[in-house]
TISEZA-208956 format. One record per residue: x, y, z of N, C-alpha, C in turn. Coordinates in steps of 0.2 Angstrom, whole numbers, plus 5000, padded with zeros to 4 digits. Example, Ala and Ser with C-alpha at 12.3 -4.5 7.8 and 13.67 -1.06 7.14 Angstrom:
% residues 2
506649725039506249785039506649845039/506449895035506849955036506450005039/
This chain:
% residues 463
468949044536469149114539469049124546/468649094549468449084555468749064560/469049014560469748984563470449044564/470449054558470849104558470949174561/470449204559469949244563470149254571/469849194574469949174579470549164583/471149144578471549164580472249224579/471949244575472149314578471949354583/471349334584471249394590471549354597/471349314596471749244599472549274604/472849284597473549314596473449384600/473149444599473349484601472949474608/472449444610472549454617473149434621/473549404619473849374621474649414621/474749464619475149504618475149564626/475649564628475649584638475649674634/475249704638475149764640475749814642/475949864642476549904643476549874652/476949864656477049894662477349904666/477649954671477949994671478149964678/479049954677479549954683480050004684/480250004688480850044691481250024697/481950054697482350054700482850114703/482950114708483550154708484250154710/484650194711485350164716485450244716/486150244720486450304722487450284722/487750324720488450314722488950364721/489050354726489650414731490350424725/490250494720490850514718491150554719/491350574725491850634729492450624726/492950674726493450674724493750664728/494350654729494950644733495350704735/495150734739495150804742495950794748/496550834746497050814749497550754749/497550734742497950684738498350744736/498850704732499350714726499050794721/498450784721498050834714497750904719/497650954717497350994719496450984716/496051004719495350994716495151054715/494851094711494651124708493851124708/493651194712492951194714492551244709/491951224705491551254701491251314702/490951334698490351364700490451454700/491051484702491151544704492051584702/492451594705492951604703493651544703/494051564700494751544698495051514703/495251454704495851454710495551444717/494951404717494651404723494751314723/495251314728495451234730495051214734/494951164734494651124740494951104745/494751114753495051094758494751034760/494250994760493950944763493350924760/492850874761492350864758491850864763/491250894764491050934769490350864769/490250844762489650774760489750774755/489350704755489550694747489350684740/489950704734489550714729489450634727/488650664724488350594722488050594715/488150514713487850514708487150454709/486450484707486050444709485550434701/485350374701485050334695484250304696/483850324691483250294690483350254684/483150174684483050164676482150144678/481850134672481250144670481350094664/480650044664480649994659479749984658/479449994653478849974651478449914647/479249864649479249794647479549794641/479449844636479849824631480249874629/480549924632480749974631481150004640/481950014641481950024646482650084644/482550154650482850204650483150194657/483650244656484050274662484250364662/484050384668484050424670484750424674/485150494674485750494681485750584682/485950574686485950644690486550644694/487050694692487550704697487850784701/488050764708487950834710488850874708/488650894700489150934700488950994695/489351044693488951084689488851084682/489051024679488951014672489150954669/488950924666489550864660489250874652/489750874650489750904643489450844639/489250844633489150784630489550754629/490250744626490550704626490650644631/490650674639490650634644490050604643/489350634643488750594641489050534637/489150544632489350464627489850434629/490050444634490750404637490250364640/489850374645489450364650488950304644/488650324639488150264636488450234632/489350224629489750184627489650124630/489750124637489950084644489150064645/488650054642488150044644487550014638/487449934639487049924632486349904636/486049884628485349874631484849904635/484749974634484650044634484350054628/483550104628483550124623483550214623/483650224630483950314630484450274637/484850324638485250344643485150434646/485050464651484850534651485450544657/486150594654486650604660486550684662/486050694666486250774671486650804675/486650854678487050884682486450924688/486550914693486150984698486351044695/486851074693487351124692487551144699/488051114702487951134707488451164708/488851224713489251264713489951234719/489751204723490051184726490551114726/490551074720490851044717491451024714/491850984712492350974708492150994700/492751044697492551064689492551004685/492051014683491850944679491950974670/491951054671491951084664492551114660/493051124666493551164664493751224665/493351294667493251364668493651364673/493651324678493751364687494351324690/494951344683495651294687495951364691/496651344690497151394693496851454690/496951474683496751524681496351524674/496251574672495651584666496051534660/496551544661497051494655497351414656/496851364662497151324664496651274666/496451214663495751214665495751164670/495251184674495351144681495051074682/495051034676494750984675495050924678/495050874683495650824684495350744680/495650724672495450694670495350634672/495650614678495650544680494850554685/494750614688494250614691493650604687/493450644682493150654676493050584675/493550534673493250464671493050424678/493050444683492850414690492050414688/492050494686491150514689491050474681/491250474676491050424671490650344672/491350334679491350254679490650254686/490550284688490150284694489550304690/489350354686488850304682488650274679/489150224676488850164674488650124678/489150114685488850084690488150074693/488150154695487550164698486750154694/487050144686486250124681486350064682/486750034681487149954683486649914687/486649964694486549944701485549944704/485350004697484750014698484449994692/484649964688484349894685484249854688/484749814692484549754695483949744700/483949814701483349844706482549814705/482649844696481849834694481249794696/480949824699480349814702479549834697/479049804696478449824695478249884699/478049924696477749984699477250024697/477050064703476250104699476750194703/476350254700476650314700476250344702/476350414707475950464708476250524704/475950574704476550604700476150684703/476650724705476150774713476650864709/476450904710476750974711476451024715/476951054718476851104721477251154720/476851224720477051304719477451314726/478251344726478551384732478851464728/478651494727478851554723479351584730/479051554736479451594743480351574742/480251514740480851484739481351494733/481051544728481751544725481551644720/482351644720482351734718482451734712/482251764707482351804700482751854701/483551844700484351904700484051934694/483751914690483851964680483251964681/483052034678482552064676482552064669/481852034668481152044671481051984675/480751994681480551924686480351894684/480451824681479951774680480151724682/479851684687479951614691479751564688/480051514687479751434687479751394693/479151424699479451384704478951334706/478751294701478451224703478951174703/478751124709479151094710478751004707/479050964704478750924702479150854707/478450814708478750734714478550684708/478850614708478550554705478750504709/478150484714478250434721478050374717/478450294717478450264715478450204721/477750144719477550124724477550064720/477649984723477349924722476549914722/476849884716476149874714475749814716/476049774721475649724728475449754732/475749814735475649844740475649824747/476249774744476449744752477149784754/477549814749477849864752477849904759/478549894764478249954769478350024766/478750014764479150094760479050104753/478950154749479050174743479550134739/479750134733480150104730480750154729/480350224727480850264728480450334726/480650394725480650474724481050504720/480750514713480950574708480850634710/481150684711481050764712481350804706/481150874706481350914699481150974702/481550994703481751094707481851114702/481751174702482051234696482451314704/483251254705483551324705484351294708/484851374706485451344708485651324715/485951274713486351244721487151314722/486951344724487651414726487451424731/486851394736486851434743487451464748/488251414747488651404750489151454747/489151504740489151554739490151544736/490351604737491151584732491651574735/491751584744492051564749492151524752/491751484751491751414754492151374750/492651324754492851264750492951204754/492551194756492251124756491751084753/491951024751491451004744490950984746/490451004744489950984746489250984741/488650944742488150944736487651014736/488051054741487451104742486751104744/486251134745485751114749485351044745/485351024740485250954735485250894740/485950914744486150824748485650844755/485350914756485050924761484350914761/484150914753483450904754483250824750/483850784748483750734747483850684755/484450704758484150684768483750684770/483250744768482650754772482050714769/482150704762481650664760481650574762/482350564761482450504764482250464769/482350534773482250524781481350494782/480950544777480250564777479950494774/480250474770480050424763480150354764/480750354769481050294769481150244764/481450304758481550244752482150304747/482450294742482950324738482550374737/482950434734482750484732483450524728/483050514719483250554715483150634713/483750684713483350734713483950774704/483350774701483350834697483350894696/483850934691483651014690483351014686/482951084686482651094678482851144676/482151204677482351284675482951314679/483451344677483851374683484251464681/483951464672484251514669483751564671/484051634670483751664672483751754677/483951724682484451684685483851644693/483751584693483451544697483951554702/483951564709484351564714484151594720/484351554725484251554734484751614734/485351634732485551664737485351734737/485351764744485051844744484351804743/484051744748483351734750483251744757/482851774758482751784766482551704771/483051694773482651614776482951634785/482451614789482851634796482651554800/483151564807483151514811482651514814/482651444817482051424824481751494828/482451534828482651554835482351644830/482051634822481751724819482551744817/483051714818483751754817483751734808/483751794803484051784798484851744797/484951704792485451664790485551684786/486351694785486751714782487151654776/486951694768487251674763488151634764/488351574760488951554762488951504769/488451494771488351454778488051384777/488251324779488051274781487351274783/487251314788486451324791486051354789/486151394782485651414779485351364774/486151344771485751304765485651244769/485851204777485151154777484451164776/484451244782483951264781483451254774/483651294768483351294762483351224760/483751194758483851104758483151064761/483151074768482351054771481851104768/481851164769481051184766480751174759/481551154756481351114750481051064749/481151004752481050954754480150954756/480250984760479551014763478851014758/479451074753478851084749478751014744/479250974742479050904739478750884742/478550884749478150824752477350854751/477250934750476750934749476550914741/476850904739476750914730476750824733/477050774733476950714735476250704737/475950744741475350734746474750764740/474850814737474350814730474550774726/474950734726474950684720474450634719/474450604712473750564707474250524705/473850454704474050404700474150434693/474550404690474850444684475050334679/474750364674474950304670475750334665/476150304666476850314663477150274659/476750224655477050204651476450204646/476650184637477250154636477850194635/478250204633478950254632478950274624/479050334623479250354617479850414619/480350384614481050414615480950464609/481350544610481550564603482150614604/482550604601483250644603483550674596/483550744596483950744588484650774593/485250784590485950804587485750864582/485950924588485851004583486451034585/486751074581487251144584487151194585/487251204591487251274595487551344590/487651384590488251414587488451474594/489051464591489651484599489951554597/489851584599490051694596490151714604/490051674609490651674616491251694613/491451734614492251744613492751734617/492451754623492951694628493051624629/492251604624492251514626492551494619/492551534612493051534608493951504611/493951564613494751564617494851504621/494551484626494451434629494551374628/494051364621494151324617494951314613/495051354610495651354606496251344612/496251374617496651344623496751294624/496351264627496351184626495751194633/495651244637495251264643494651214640/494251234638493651164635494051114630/493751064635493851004631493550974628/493151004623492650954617492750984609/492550964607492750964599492351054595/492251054592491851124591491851114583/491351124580491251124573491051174567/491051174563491051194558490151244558/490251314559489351354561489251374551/488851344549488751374541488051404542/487951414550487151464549486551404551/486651344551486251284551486251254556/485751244562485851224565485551154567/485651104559485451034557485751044552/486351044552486951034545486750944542/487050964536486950874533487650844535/488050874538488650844543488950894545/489050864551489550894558490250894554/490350924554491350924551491750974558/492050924561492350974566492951004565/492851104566493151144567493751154569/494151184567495151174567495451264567/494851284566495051364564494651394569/494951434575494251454581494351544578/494751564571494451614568493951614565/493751564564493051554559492351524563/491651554560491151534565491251454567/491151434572490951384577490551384577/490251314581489651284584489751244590/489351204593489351154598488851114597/489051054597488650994593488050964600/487650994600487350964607486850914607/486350914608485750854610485150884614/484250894609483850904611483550834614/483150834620482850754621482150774620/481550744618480950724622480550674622/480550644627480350594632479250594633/479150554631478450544633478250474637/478250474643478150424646477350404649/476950404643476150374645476050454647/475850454653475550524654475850594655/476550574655476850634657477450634651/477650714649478050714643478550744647/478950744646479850774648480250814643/480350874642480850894640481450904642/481950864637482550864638483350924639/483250984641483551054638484251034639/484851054635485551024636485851104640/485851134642485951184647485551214652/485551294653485251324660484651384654/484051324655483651374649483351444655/483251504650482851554654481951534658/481751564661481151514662480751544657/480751614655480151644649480051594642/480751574642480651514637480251454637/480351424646480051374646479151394647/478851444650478351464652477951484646/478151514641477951584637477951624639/478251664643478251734647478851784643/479251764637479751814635479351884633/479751924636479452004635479352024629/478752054628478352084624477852134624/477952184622478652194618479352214621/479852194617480552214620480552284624/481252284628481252344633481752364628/481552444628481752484620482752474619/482952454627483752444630484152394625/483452334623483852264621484052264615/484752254615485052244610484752214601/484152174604483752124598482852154598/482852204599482152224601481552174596/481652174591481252154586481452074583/481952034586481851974586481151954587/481051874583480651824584480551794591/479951784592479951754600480051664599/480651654602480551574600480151534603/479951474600479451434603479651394610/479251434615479151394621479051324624/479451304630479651234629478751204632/478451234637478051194640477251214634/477151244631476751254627476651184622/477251154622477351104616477151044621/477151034627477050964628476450964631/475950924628475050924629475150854633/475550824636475250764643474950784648/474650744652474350764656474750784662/475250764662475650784666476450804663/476750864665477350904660478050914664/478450904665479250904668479650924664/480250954668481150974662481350964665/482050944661482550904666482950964662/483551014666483851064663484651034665/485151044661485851024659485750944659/485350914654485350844650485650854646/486050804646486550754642487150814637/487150884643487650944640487550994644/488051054646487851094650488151154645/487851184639488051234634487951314639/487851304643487751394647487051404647/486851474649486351514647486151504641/485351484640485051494634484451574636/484651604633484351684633483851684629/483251714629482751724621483251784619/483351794612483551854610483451904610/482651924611482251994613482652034618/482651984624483052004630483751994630/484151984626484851984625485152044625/485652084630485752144633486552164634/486852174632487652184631487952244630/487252274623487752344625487352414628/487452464628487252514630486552544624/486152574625485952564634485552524637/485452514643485552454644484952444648/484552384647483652394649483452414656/482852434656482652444662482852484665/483152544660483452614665484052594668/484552534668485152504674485652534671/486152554674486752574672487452524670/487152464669487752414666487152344666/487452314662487052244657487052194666/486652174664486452124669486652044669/486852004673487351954672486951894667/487251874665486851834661487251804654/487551844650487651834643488351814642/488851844648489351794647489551714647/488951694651489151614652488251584647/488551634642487951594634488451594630/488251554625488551544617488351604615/487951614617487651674612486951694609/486751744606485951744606485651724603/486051664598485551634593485551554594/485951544603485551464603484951464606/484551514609483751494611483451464606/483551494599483051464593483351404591/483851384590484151314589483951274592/484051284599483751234604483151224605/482551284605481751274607481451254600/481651274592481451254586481551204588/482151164587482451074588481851054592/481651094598481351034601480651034600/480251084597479651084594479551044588/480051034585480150984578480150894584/480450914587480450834592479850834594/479350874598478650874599478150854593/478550874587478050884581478250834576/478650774578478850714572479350774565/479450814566479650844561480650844561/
C-alpha cells in the first residue's frame, strides 16, 4: 500500500496549478461612411445619416486562460448586438469555454439593432455591415489569443459620482469605476500587458445632432489610457440604466468656460477625466488572484408587452426571432412565436463568471443601478403604477468575491431592465411630475427585472 500511496501523492503533486494568461487585440470596425449605402446612426432619432467618421468604431478583445480553461471577452463600440449576432460571433469560434460579446451602448454609432433607420417602419440595419462587425470579432479573439501571455492582476476602483448624472428619479448612481492592470509575471516587461476598464454610463455625450461616427467619449478615454499605460486598453460598460449619463454634466475648459453638450471638446474633455479617474482606481489597485475559472450561463425569456417592440417585431424592424411567453421564464422549450397577437418573449442569456477572486455578472441589457446596488425604493412612491411589487433580487448582493464587476449589454441588448416598484406609465405620476419619466419605452416591460435578477441568483446559487 505504501508504494502506492506514494504514488498518488506522487501524482497530484505533479498536477500544474491554475495560471493565469492573457491577451488582448483591437480592430477597427467603422462602417463605410459615403459608399453605395446610407449608414444609419443609433442611439437617438430616425433618419440620422452619417456624414463621415470622425474615429473609430472599434472592436477590442481580452481572452483569459487558466491553463485549462480559456474565455474571451469582446467589446464593441456600438449600441447594441442582439444575441443572435452573439452566436454568429461563438459559431466562428472554437475551443472557448465562454465567449462574452458586449456593446459600450454607444449613441454615436452605426445601428447595430434596427430602431433608428429611415423611419420607425424601416430598420436601419445594413446587414453586410452587421456581418463585418461579426467578422472583426472573430478576428480580434483570433488575434488576442495568439497574444497569450502569463500573467499576474491588480484589480483597483475608484468612486467619480462628479462624473455621471442620474436623468430618473430616484437618484441612484453606480459610479465606481472598476481597472484590472495586467502585468508579466517575469517582470521584465516595460509596459503593462494590457488594461480592463468598466464605467457605468452612456456614451451620448455627442448628443442627437451630430453625425459623424464616432466612439464617443470611450475612444477618448481609451487614448488617454493608452497613452498613460503604454499597453492596450479594453473598455467595458456596466450599469447605464437608470438613466447613467454625461450629458447636462457640468465639465468646463482650461480656460473655466463651461462645454457645451453635442461637442467634440466636451466629450474629450469627459473621455480624459474619465480615464483619470481609472488611473486612480489603477493606483489603489491589489494583487488579485483570477483564476481558476468558473463559467455559468442559463438561456431564460424575457417577456416582451413593448407594444412598439411587438410592432417592430412583427415588421420585420427587429430582426430575431420571439417566442412563445406561457408565464415562464425557464419554459421546458423555446417554441418560437408566429403570432405577435399573442404573449411573446425574448430568448436571452444570464452569465456569471467567477474568476478566482473576482465574480462578474453577466446582465443582457441596460439594468437600473437599484437593481444592481439594492437601492430599489421602499416603500414605492404612492405614483407607481406596481406600488406593492416584490423587490427583486439584487445583482451585487449575490456576488461574495473578494473583488465584484458587471458587464451591462452581454451577449444581448433587451432595453431597460426597470424594478417593477418603480415602473411608471400611467397617471399619476411619481414624485408630484406632470408626465412619466423617460425610461419604460425602450423596456420589454415590467416583468423582466425578475426574470433576469431570479435567473441570475439561481446562477449564483447552483440552482
Amino acid at each position: 500500500m505504501r508504494p502506492l500511496l506514494a504514488l498518488c501523492l506522487f501524482s497530484a503533486s505533479c498536477i500544474a496549478a491554475p495560471t493565469l494568461s492573457v491577451g488582448f487585440a483591437e480592430e477597427d470596425v467603422s462602417p463605410n461612411v459615403g459608399g453605395t449605402k446610407p449608414v444609419y446612426m443609433a442611439g437617438f432619432g430616425n433618419n440620422r445619416a452619417a456624414t463621415k467618421v470622425h474615429d473609430p468604431i472599434m472592436a477590442q478583445a481580452v481572452v483569459l486562460s487558466d491553463g485549462s480553461k480559456k474565455i474571451a471577452w469582446v467589446c464593441v463600440d456600438v449600441v447594441g448586438l442582439f444575441l443572435p449576432t452573439v452566436e454568429k460571433v461563438r459559431a466562428k469560434l472554437t475551443g472557448y469555454d465562454h465567449v462574452m460579446v458586449s456593446s459600450t451602448h454607444n449613441h454615436e454609432g452605426p445601428d447595430t439593432l434596427g430602431l433608428w433607420g429611415r423611419s420607425n417602419f424601416v430598420s436601419g440595419v445594413d446587414p453586410d455591415y452587421l456581418s463585418a462587425v461579426v467578422d472583426g470579432c472573430v478576428k480580434v479573439v483570433t488575434a488576442a489569443d495568439k497574444k497569450l501571455t502569463p500573467a499576474k492582476a491588480k484589480v483597483g476602483t475608484a468612486a467619480g459620482p462628479e462624473l455621471i448624472r442620474d436623468s430618473r428619479l430616484p437618484e441612484v448612481k453606480h459610479d465606481d469605476i472598476v481597472t484590472i492592470l495586467f502585468e508579466a509575471v517575469d517582470g521584465k516587461a516595460t509596459a503593462p500587458l494590457g488594461l480592463l476598464v468598466q464605467w457605468n454610463c452612456h456614451p451620448e455625450l455627442l448628443d442627437s445632432k451630430n453625425t459623424e461616427v464616432s466612439a464617443d467619449h470611450v475612444g477618448y478615454t481609451v487614448k488617454h489610457l493608452k497613452a498613460k499605460y503604454k499597453c492596450p486598453v479594453a473598455y467595458f460598460t456596466g450599469t447605464v440604466g437608470g438613466l447613467m449619463t454625461n450629458l447636462g454634466l457640468s465639465l468646463k475648459n482650461d480656460k473655466g468656460v463651461d462645454l457645451e453638450d453635442g461637442t467634440f471638446e466636451k466629450t474629450e474633455k469627459y473621455g480624459t477625466e474619465v480615464g483619470k479617474l481609472a488611473e486612480k482606481a489603477v493606483a489603489a489597485g491589489k494583487e488579485a488572484t483570477l483564476v481558476p475559472f468558473e463559467v455559468r450561463t442559463k438561456a431564460i425569456l424575457a417577456p416582451v408587452e413593448n407594444k412598439l417592440y411587438v410592432l417592430a417585431w412583427g415588421a420585420g424592424v427587429l430582426n430575431r426571432s420571439m417566442y412563445v411567453w406561457d408565464g415562464s421564464p425557464t419554459p421546458k422549450e423555446f417554441v418560437v412565436a408566429k403570432d405577435p397577437g399573442k404573449p411573446v418573449g425574448v430568448k436571452t442569456e444570464v452569465g456569471y463568471l467567477k474568476l478566482g477572486e473576482l465574480d462578474v455578472a453577466c446582465i443582457p441589457g441596460e439594468i437600473y443601478p437599484e437593481l444592481v446596488l439594492d437601492k430599489i425604493q421602499d416603500p414605492a412612491d404612492k405614483g407607481a403604477d406596481f406600488p406593492d411589487a416584490p423587490k427583486e433580487p439584487a445583482v451585487y448582493p449575490q456576488l461574495k468575491g473578494k473583488y465584484r464587476m458587471i458587464v451591462g449589454l452581454a451577449n444581448d441588448e433587451i432595453g431597460y431592465i426597470i424594478p417593477k416598484r418603480q415602473w411608471d406609465e400611467k397617471a399619476p405620476y411619481c414624485y408630484g411630475l406632470k408626465k412619466a419619466q423617460y425610461g419604460e419605452i425602450n423596456s420589454c416591460g415590467p416583468d423582466v427585472a425578475a426574470a433576469v435578477c431570479e435567473a441570475f441568483k439561481g446562477l449564483v446559487e447552483k440552482k
